[in-house]
N, CA, C and O of each residue as an XYZ file, in Angstrom:
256
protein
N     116.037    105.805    120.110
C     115.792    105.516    121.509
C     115.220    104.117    121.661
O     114.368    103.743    120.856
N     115.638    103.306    122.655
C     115.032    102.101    122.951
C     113.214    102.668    123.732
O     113.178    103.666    124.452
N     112.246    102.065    123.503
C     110.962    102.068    123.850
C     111.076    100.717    125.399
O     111.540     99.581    125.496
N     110.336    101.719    126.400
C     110.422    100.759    127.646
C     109.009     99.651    127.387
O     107.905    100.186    127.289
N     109.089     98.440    127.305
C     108.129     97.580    127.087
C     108.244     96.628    127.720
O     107.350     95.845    127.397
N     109.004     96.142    128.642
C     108.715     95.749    130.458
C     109.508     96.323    131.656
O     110.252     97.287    131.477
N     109.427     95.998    132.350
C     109.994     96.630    133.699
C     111.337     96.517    133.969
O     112.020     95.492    133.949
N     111.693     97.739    134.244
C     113.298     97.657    134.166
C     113.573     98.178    135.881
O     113.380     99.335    136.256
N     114.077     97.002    136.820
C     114.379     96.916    138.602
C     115.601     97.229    138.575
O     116.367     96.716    137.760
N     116.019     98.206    139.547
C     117.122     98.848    140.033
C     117.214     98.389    141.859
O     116.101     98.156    142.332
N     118.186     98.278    142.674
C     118.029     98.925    143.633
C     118.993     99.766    144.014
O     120.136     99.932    143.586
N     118.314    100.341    144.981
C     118.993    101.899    145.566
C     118.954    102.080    147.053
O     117.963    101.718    147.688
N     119.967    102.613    147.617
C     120.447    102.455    148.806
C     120.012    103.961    149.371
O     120.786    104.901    149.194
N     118.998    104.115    149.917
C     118.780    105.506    150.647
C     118.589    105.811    152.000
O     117.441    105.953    152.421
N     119.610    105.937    152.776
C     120.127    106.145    154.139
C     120.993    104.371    154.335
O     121.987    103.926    153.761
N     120.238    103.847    155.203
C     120.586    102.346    155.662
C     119.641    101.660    154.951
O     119.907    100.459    154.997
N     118.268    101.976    154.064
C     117.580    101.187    153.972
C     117.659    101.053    152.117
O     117.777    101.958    151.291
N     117.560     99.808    151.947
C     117.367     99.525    150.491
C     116.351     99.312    149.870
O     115.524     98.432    150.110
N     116.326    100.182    148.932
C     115.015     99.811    148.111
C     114.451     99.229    146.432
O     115.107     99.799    145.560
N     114.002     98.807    146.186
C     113.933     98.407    145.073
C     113.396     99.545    144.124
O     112.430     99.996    144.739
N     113.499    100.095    143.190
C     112.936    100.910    141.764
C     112.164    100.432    140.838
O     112.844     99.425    140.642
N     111.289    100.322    140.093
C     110.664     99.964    138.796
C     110.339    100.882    138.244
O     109.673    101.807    138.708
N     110.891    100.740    136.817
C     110.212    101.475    136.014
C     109.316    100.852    134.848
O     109.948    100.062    134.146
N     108.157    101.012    134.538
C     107.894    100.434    133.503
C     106.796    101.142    132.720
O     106.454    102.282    133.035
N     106.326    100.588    131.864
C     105.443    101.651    130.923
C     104.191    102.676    131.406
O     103.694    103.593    130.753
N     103.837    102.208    132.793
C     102.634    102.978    133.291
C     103.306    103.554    134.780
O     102.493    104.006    135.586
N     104.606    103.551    135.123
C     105.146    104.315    135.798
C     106.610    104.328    136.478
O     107.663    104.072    135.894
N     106.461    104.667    137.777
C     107.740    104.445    138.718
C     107.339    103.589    139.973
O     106.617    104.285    140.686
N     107.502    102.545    140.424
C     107.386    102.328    141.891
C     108.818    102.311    142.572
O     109.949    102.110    142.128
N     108.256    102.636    143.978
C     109.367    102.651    145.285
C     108.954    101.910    145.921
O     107.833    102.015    146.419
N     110.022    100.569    146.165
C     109.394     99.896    147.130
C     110.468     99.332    148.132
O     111.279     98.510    147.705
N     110.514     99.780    149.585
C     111.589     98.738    150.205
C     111.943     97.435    149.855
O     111.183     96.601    149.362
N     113.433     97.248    150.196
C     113.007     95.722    150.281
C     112.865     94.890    151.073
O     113.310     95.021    152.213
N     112.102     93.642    150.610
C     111.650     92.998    151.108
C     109.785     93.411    151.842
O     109.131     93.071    152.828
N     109.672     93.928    151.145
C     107.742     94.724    151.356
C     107.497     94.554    149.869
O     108.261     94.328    148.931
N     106.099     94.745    149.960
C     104.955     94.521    148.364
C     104.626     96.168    148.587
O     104.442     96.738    147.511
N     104.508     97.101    149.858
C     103.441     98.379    149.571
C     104.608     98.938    149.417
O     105.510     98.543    150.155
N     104.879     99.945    148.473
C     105.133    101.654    148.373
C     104.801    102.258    147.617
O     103.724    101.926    147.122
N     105.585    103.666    146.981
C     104.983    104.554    146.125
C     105.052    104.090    145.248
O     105.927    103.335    144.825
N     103.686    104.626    144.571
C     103.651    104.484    143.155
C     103.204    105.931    142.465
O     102.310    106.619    142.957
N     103.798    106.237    141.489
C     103.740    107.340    140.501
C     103.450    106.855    139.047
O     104.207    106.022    138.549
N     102.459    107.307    138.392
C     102.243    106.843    136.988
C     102.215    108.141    136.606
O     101.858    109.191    137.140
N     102.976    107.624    134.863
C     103.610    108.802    133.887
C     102.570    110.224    133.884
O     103.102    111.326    133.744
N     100.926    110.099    134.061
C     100.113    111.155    133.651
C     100.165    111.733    135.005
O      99.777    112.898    135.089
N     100.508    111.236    135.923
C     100.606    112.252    137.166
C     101.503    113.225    137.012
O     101.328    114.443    136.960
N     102.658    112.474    136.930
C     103.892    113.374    136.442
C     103.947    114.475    135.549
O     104.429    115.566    135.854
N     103.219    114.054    133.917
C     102.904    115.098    133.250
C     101.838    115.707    133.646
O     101.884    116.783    133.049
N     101.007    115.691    134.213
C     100.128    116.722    134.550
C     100.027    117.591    135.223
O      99.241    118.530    135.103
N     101.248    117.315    136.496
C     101.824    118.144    137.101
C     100.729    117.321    138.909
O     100.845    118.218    139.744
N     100.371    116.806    139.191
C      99.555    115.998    139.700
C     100.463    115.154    140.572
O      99.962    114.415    141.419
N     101.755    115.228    140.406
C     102.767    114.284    141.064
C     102.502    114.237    142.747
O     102.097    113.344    143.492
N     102.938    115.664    142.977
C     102.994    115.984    143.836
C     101.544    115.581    144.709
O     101.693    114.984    145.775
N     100.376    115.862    144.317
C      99.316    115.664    144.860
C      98.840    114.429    145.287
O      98.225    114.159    146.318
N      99.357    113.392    143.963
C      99.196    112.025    143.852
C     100.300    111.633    145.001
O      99.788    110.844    145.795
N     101.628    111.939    145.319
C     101.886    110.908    146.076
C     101.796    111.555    148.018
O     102.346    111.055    148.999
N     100.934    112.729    147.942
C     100.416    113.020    149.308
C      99.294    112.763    149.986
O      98.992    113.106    151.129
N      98.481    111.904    148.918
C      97.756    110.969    148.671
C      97.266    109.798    149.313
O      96.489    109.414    150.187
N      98.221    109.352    148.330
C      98.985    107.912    148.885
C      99.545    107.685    150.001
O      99.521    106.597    150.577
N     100.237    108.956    150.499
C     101.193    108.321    152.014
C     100.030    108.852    153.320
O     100.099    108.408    154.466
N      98.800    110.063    152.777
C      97.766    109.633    153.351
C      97.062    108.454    154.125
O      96.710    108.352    155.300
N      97.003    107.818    153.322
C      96.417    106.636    153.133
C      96.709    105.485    153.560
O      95.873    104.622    153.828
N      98.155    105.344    153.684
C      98.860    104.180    154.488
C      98.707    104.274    155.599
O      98.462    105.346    156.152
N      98.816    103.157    156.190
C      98.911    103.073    157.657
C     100.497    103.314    157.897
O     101.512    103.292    157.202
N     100.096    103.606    159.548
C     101.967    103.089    159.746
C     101.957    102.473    160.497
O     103.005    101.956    160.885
């Protein structure tokens, strides 16, 4: 297996709006494009089962 040891950017088209992906060693971000804020998920959330909690959290927390 290749080992992820920097950030590997995708983007992805979900509805009309595009967004950028990262993945890299301490997680996943979602981020529109053209914005700096969205989700972020790191790997121990995920395994801990914490995902879910962690990103209801977060969208808490934002403004809109």
């Amino acid at each position: 297996m290749t080992p992820l040891d920097k950030p590997l950017r995708r983007e992805v088209l979900i509805g009309d709006e595009s967004y950028t992906l990262t993945v890299d060693p301490e997680g996943l971000k979602l981020v529109r494009k053209g914005h700096r804020k969205g989700l972020d998920l790191r790997w121990e959330a995920l395994v801990n089962g914490d995902a879910a909690l962690a990103t209801a959290l977060q969208a808490s927390l934002e403004t809109p």
